[in-house]
C-alpha positions in Angstrom: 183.6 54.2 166.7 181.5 57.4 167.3 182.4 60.3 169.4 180.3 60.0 172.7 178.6 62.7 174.3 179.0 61.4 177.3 182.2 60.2 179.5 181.8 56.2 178.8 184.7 56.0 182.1 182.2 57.6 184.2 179.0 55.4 182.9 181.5 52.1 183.0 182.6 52.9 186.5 179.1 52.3 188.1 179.9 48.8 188.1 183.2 49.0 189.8 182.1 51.5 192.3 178.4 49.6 193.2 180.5 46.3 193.6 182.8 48.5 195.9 180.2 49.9 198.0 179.1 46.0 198.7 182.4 44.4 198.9 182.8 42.7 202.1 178.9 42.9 203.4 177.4 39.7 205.0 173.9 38.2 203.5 172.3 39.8 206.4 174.0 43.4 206.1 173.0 43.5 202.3 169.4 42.3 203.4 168.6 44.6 206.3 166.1 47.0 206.5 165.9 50.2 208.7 162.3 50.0 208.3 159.7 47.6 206.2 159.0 50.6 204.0 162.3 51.4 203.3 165.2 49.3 200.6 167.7 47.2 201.9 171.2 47.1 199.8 170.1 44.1 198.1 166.8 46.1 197.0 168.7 49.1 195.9 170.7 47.0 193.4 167.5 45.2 191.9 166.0 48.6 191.2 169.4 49.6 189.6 169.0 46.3 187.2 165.1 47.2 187.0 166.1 50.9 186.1 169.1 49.6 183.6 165.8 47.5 181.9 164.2 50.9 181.5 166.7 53.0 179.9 167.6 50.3 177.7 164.1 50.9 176.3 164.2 54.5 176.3 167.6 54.1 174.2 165.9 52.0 172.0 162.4 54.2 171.6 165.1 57.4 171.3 167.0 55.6 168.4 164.3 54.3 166.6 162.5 57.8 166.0 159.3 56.4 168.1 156.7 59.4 169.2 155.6 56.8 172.1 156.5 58.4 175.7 159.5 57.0 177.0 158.9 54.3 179.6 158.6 54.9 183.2 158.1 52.6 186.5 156.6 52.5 189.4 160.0 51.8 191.3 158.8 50.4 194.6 156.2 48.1 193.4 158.2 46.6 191.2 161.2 45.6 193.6 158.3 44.5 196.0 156.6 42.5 193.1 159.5 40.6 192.3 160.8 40.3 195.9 164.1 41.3 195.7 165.3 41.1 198.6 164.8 37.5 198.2 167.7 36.8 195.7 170.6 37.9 195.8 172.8 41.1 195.8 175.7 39.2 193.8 173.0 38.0 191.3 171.9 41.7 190.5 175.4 43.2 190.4 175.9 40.4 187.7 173.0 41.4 185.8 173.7 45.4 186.4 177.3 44.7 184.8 176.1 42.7 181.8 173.4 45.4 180.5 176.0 48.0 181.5 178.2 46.6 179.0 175.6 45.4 176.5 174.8 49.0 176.0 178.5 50.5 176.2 178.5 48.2 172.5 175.3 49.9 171.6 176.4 53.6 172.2 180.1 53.2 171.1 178.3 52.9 167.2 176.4 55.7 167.5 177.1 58.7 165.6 176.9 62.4 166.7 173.3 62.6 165.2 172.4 59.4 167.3 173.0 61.2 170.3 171.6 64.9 169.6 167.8 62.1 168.5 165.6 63.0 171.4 162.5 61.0 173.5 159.3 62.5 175.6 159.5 61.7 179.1 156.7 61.0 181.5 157.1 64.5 182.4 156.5 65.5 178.7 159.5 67.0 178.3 161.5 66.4 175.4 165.2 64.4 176.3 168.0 63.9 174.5 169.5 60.1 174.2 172.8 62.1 175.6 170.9 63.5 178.5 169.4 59.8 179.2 172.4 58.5 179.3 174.3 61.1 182.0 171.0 61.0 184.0 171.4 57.3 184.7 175.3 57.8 185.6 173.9 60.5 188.3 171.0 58.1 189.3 173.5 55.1 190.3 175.4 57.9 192.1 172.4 59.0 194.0 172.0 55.2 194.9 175.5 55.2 196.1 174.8 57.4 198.8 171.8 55.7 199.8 173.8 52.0 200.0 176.5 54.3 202.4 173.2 55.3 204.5 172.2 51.8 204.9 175.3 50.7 205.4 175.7 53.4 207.9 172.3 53.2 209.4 173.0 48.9 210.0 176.0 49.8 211.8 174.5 52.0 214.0 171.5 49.6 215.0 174.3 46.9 215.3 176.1 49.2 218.0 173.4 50.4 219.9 172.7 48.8 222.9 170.8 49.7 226.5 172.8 48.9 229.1 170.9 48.9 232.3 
């Protein structure tokens, strides 16, 4: 086993808390939209999957000593494109959770070296595997928030009402 440079609790935990943040949410609460050009919950989670698809190739390019730019995407094409808020929120979670722990495997063999091996990003900056790694943790976080602001924002068009 290598020593990580990153807190594998904290990238294990997305799971745990993204299944949280959904738990109890009808079909129609993890579907609805505040407006058309804004994600639904359902929407966040398939660009988490989408983005988990992503930095699996960026570990890959990082590991494998590849000068090729690290792979970005055009995030809201791509959940539009595949129209995600078509399937369903308990589909992506599954898929979320089984690439989270595909790669735990992956990163638990790597060696201090491993994670010092560094990619170019789209920015052209140059990134360490390590900082790949902790920048997805803080993405799903960010995310987080938005599902409470969905969550938050459905509630309040649920309550509102004129009364005349």
């Amino acid at each position: 086993m290598s020593q990580l440079a990153f807190d594998m609790e904290s990238y294990l935990s997305t799971y745990g808390k993204l299944k949280q943040a959904i738990e109890g949410l009808t079909d129609e609460e993890l579907t609805w939209k505040a407006a058309p050009h804004q994600w639904s919950v359902t929407e966040v989670l398939a660009h988490l999957v989408d983005h988990s698809v992503i930095v699996s190739f960026r570990i890959r390019e990082i590991l494998s000593g590849s000068d090729v730019r690290l792979p970005f995407f055009s995030q809201d094409p791509w959940v539009a494109g595949q129209k995600a808020n078509d399937g369903a929120a308990a589909d992506a979670l599954q898929v979320f959770k089984a690439l989270l722990e595909y790669h735990c495997l992956l990163l638990q063999r790597l060696t201090p070296d491993d994670w010092s091996k560094t990619g170019i990003n789209w920015k052209d900056e140059s990134i360490s595997l390590a900082t790949v790694i902790q920048a997805f943790i803080t993405h799903v976080e960010t995310h987080l928030a938005q599902i409470a602001r969905i969550k938050l924002g459905n509630s309040e068009a649920r309550n509102s009402s004129c009364t005349f």
